[in-house]
C-alpha positions in Angstrom: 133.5 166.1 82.7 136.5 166.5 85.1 137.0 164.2 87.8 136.8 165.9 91.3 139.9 165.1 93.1 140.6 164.5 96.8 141.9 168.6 96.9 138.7 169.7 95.7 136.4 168.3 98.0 135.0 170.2 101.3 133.6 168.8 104.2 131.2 169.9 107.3 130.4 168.0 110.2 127.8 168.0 112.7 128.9 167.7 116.6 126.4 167.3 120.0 129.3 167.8 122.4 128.3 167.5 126.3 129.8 169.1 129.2 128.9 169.1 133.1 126.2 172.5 132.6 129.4 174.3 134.9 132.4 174.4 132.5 129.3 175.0 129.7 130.7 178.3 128.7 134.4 177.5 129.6 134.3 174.6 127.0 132.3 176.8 124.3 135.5 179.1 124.4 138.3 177.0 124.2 135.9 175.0 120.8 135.6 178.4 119.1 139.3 178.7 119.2 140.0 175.9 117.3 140.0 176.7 113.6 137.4 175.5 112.0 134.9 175.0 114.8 131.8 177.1 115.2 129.5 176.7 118.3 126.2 177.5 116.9 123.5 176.6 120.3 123.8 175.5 123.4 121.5 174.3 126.1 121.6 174.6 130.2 122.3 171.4 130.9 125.6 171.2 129.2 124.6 170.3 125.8 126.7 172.5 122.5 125.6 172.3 119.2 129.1 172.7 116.7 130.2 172.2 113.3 133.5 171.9 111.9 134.7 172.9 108.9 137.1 171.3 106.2 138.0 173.2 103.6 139.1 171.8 99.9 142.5 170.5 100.7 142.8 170.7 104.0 142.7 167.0 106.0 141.7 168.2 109.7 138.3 166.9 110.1 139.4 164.0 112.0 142.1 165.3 114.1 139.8 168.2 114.9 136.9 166.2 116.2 139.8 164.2 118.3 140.6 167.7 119.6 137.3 168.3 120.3 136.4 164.5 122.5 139.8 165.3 124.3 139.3 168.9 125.2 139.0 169.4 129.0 135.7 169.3 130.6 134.3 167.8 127.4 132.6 164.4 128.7 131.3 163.0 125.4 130.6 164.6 121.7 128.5 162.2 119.0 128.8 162.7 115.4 125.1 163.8 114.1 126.0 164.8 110.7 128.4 164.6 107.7 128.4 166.4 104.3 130.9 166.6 101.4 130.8 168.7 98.0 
């Protein structure tokens, strides 16, 4: 069996990301931008459902969710799920 090495392994993670309901859509837009980062549901009251993607290789998933928490109108986001293969 060959060992799996750091290179070979890809990651997704699982984002609730809240906004004030107002900047809802503004906010979806400027996440759907960033590479990597789908905005699969959101909800009214300001509530986006988004996963990011790390592909084999790549080292982003932390600076992307950083992106994410910082972007503007963004109030919170919570880390709901984490997968690697």
């Amino acid at each position: 069996m060959t060992p799996i090495s750091s290179n070979d392994v890809g990651s997704i993670c699982g984002l609730v990301v809240c906004t004030r309901p107002e900047r809802l859509d503004a906010v979806a837009e400027c996440l759907s931008q960033m590479p990597g980062v789908e905005v699969h549901d959101r909800n009214p009251q300001g509530k986006l459902v988004v996963t990011v993607e790390e592909r084999p290789g790549e080292k982003i998933m932390v600076n992307r969710i950083s992106q994410i928490s910082a972007a503007e109108g963004v109030l919170s986001s919570a880390l709901v799920y984490t997968h690697q293969e």
